[in-house]
C-alpha positions in Angstrom: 44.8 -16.1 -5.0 44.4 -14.5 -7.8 42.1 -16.1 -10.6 43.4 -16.3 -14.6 39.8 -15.2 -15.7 39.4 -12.3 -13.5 37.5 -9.6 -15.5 38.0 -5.7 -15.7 37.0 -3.0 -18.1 40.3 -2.0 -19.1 43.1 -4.7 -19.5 45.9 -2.0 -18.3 45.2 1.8 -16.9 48.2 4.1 -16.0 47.9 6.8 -14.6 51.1 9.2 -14.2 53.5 6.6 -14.7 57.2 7.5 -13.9 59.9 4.8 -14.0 63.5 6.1 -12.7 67.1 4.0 -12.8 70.0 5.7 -10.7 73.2 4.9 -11.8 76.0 7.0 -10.2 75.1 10.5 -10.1 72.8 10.2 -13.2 68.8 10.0 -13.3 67.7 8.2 -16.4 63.7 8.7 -16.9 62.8 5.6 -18.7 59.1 6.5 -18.7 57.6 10.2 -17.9 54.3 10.4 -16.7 52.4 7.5 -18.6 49.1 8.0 -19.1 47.4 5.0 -20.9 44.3 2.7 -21.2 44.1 -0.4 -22.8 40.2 -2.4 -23.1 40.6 -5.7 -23.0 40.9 -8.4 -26.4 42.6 -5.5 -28.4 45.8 -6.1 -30.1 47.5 -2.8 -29.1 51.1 -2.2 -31.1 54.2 0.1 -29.0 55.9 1.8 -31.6 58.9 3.4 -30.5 62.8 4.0 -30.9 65.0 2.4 -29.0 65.1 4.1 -25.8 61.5 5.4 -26.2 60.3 3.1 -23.2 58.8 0.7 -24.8 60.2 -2.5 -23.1 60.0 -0.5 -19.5 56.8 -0.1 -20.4 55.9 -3.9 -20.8 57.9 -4.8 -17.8 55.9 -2.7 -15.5 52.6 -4.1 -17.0 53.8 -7.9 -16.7 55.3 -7.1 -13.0 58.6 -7.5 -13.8 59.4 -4.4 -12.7 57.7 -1.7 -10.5 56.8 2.2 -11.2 58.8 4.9 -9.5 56.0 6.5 -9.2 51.9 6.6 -10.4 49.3 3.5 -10.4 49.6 0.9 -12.7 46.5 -1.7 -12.8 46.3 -4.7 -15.1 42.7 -6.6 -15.6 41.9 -4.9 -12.9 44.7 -5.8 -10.4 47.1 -2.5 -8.7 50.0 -4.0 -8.9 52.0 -1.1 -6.9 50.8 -2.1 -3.6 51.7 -6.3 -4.6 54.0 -8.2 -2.2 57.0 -10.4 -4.2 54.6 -13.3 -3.6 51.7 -11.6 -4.9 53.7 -10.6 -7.8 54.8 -14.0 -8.4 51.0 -15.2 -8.5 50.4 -12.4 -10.7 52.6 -13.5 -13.5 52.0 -16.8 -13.0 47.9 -16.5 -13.6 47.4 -13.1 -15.4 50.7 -12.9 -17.9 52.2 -14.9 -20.9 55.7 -13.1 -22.3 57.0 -14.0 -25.1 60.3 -12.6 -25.9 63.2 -11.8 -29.1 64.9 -14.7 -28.0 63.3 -18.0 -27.9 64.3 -19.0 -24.2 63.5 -22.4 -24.8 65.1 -25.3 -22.0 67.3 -26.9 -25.0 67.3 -30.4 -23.2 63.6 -30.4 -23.3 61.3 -31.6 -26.1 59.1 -28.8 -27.5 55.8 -30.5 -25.6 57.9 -31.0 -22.2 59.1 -27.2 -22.4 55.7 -26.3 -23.0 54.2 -28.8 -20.2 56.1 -27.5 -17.8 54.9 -24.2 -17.8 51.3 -26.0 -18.1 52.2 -27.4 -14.9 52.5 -24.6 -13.3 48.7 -23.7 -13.3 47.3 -27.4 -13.2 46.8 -28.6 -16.6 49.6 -30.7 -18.2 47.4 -32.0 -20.3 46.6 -28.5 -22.3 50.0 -28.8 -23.7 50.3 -30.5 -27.0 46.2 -29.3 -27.8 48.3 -25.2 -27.9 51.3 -26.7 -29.7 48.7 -28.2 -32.3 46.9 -24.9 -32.4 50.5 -23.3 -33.3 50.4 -26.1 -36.1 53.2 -27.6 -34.6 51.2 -31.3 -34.4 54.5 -33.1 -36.1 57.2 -30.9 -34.4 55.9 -32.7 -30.4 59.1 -34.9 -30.0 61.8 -32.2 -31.4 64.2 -30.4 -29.5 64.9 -27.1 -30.0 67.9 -27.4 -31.9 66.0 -30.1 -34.5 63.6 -26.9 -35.3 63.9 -23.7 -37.4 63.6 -20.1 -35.7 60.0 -19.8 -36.7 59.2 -23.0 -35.2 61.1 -22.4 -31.6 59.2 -19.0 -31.7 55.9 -20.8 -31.9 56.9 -23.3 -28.8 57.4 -20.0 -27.0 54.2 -18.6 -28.0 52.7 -21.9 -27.2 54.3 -22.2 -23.8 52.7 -18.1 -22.9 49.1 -19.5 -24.3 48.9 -22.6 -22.3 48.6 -20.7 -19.2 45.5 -18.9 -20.9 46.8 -15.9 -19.6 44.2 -12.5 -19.7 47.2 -10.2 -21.1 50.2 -11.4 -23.0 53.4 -9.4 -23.6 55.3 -9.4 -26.3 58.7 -7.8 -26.7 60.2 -7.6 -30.7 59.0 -11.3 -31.3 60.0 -11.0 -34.5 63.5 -9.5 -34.0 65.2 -12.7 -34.8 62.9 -14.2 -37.7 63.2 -14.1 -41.5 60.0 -11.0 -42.9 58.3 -13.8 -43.8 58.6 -16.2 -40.8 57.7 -12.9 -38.5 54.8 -12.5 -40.4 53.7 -15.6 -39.5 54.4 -15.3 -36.1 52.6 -12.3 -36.0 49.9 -13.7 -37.5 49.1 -16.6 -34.9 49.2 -14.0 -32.1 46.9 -11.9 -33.7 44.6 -15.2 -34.8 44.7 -16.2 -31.1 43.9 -13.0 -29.8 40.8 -12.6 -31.6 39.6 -16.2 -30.8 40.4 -15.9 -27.1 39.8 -12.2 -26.3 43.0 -12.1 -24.9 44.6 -8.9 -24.7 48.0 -8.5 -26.2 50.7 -5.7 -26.2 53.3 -6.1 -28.8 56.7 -3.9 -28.5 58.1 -3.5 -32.2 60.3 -0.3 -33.9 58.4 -1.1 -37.6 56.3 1.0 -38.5 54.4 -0.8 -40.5 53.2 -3.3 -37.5 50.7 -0.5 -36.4 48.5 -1.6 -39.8 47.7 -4.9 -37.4 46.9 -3.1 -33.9 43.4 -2.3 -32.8 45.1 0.2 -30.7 48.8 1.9 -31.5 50.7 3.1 -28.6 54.2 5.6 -29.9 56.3 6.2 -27.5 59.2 9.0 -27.5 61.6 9.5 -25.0 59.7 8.0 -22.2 56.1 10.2 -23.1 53.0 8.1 -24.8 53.1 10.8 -27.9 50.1 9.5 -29.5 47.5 6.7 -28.3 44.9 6.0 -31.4 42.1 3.3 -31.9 41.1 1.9 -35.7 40.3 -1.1 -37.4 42.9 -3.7 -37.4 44.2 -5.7 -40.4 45.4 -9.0 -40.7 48.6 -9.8 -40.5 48.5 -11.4 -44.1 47.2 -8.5 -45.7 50.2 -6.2 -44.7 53.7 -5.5 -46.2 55.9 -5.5 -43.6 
């Protein structure tokens, strides 16, 4: 079994990372021979157009999806040579995703959909102590619907935390918020990564993001053009 607090030098090494969809007689080439490394507790930013390989990128790394070709190991697990079960486990202990769209159950309250992902790894009772970190201590009893986009995104960033996962994954979590909403957003997953030295990759195509990542990952065409390290700023302090 795999353990959620499993330690590792680097949260994610590629090493000539292909990914490959057939369709027809066509070859697409999502990614081209990824070569990255990630330390762990960094707040690392893909930058990218659409197409670049951004999001194929973070699937491989939460084990969504698997590499046509090359290595790819996350806190310190090879995830090419996983079984289905294995894979399962993986994202079950290792990951939290949180996505564009909220993906909330919209019959639930925000602490049941959140509990029942807490269930999952054995601690129901973590629930409503992350959705009171997200400052969401008056929101408990809402459903979805009775809260504003900013606060669903917060249930789902509470529901990824709760699992105290090693890596978390974020794909354009701002995509459907207000600038100023977003930058809140952005904010607690930055907050949160600093005070758990949990590792987080966030997928965005604004620039101006790369002012909050410790390391910035662009991407063109399926190639890591450019992988730099420098010293992060809050989320606050930036115009985005």
């Amino acid at each position: 079994m795999l353990a959620p607090n499993g330690s590792s030098e680097a949260a994610l090494v590629a090493r000539d990372v292909w990914k490959q969809y057939v369709m027809g007689d066509v070859v697409v080439n999502a990614l081209r021979g990824i070569d990255l490394e990630l330390p762990q507790g960094q707040f690392a930013v893909l930058l990218g157009a659409s197409g670049s390989g951004k999001t194929t990128l973070l699937n491989l790394a939460g084990g969504l999806d698997a590499p046509t070709q090359g290595s790819l190991a996350v806190c310190g697990h090879e995830l090419s040579g996983m079984s289905d079960s294995e894979l399962t486990e993986f994202r079950r202990c290792m990951v939290g995703f949180v996505f564009q769209m909220f993906n909330l159950v919209p019959t639930l309250t925000a602490l049941e959909n959140v509990r029942l992902v807490a269930q999952l790894v054995g601690d129901g009772a973590h629930a409503e102590r992350v959705l009171v970190d997200v400052g969401l201590e008056d929101q408990l009893h809402y459903l979805p619907a009775q809260l504003s986009g900013g606060q669903q995104q917060r249930v789902a960033i509470a529901r990824a935390l709760v699992k105290r996962p090693k890596l978390l994954l974020a794909d354009e979590p701002t995509g459907a918020l207000d600038a100023e909403t977003g930058r809140r957003v952005v904010s607690q997953l930055w907050e949160t990564s600093r005070e758990a030295g949990m590792t987080v990759m966030m997928v965005t195509h604004h620039a101006a993001f790369a002012a909050i990542g410790d390391t910035v990952v662009r991407l063109r065409s399926g190639e890591v053009v450019e992988a730099t390290e420098h010293e992060a700023q809050h989320p606050s302090t930036v115009e985005f």
